[in-house]
N, C-alpha and C positions, 0 to 999 in steps of 0.2 A: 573309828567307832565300830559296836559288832550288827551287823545286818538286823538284828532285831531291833535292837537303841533306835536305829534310822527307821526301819519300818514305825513301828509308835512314835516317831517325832513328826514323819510326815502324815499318817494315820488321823491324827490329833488332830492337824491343819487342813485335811484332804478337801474338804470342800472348797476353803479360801484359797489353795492353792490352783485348784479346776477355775472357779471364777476368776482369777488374776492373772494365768499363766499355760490354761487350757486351751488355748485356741493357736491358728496359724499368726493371727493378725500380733503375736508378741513375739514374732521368728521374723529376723531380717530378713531382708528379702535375699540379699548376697550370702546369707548361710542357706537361704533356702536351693539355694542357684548351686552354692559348693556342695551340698546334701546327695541333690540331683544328678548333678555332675557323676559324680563318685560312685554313685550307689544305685540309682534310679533306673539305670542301664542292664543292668546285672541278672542274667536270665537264672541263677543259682538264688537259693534261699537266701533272704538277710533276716539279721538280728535287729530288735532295736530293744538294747539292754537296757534299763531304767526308761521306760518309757512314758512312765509317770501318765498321763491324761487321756496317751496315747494321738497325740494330733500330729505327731511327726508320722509315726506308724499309718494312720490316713494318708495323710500327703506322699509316702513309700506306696504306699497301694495304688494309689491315683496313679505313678508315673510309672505302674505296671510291677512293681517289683512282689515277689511273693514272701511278704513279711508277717515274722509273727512279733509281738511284744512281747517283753516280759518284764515284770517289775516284782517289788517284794510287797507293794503297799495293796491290799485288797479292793481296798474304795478305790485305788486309782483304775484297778482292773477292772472292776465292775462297770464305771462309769465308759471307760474304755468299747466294751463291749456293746452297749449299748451303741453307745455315738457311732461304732465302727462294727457293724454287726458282719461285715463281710471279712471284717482281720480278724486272725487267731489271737488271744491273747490269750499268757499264762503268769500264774503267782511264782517269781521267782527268782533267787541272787546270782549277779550279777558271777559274784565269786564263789558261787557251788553250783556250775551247770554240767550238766551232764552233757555228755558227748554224744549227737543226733546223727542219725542213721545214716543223715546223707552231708557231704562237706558242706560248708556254708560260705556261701560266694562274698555273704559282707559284713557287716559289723558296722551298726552306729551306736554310739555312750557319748549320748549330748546331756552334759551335767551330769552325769550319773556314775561319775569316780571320783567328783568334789568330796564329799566325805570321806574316802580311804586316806588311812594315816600314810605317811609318805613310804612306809615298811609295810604295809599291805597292796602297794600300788603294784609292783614288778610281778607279785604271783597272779596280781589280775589280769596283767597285760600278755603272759604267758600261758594264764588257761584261755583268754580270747585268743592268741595264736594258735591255739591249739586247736580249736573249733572249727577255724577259717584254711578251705583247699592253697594250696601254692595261687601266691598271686591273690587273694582273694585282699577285696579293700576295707581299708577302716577310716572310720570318722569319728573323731574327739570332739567335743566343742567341752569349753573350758572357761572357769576364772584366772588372767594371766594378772603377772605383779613381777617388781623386779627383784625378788626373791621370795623362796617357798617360805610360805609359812601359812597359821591358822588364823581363820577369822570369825569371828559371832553370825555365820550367815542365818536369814530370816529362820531358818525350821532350827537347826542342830549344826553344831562346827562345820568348817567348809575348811578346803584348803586354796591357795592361790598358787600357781606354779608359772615361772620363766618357762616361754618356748622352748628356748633350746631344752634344758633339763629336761623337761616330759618329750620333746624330741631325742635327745640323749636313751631317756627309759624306753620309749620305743623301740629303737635300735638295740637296746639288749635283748628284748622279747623277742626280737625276729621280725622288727619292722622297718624297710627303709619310706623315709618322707616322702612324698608327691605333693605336694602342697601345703601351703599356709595362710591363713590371712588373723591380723588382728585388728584391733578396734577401742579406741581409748574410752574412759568414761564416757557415759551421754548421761546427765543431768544423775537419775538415781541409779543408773546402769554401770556395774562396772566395768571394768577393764575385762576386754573379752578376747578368746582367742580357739583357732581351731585349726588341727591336725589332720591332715589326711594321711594314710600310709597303705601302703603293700605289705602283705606278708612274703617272706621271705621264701622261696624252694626248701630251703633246708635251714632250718635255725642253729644258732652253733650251739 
């Protein structure tokens, strides 16, 4: 889908989605431990790309990290700002960012490459390498299935992707894995899954 379709699909719901999915208390706690882990340490700039509500971007700040948000949808930013007046937040795609002055030590996209058709995913995963210094870490959180395909998710199309494969597409962008965890359905909760990776010294 093109960045604007998403923007008006989540725009439309922004409120209901703040109310339902705004808060820390709808983040496991073992993603919030691998979030930490990975990122939380990291004396270098992180990203948090679709940040939607911005409460992962809070919780980045709390455990010291110097994070800004950025998202496409406006009411998310706004709301954002507010709740998080000490984090930077900006209006803007994931897949048109501009290259920041100074390298960027991490990178989290929790849900927020669900929507990219499986042929827009690799040029994303290669402008986020591009952002991020040698070594600097990522973190995916994802809908996993046992093969890729589309689904009616609550705002606009989603996609579901196997581990391996998005581990696979990683690896082309210039990322090797460090970890993984997944997580079967829970009642209306799909099937979940998340990626950590490295960027590589030198992409091929």
């Amino acid at each position: 889908m093109s960045s604007l379709e998403v923007q008006q699909a989540y725009s439309s719901l922004a409120q209901r989605y703040i109310d339902l999915l705004g808060s820390l208390d709808t983040v496991h706690p073992d993603d919030l431990q691998l979030i930490e882990r990975h990122l939380g340490h990291l004396s270098g700039p992180v990203l948090d790309l679709g940040c939607g509500p911005g409460h992962l971007s809070g919780f980045l700040h709390s455990s010291g990290c110097r994070v800004t948000g950025i998202d496409l949808v406006p009411e998310f930013i706004a709301h954002a700002r507010r709740t998080y007046p000490d984090v930077p937040f900006e209006v803007g795609s994931l897949t048109d960012l501009a290259r920041p002055e100074e390298p960027v030590s991490g990178v989290l996209t929790w849900y927020s490459l669900i929507h990219l058709r499986p042929g827009q995913l690799d040029g994303a995963l290669i402008g986020i390498r591009r952002l991020l210094a040698p070594g600097g870490a990522l973190v995916v959180g994802f809908f996993e299935g046992p093969v890729r395909e589309p689904f009616e998710h609550r705002v606009t199309t989603a996609y579901r992707w196997p581990v391996d494969e998005l581990a696979d597409r990683l690896a082309s962008a210039g990322f090797v894995e460090v970890e993984r965890s997944q997580r079967p359905q829970e009642g209306e909760r799909r099937p979940h899954a998340v990626l950590a990776a490295r960027a590589l010294r030198r992409h091929r």
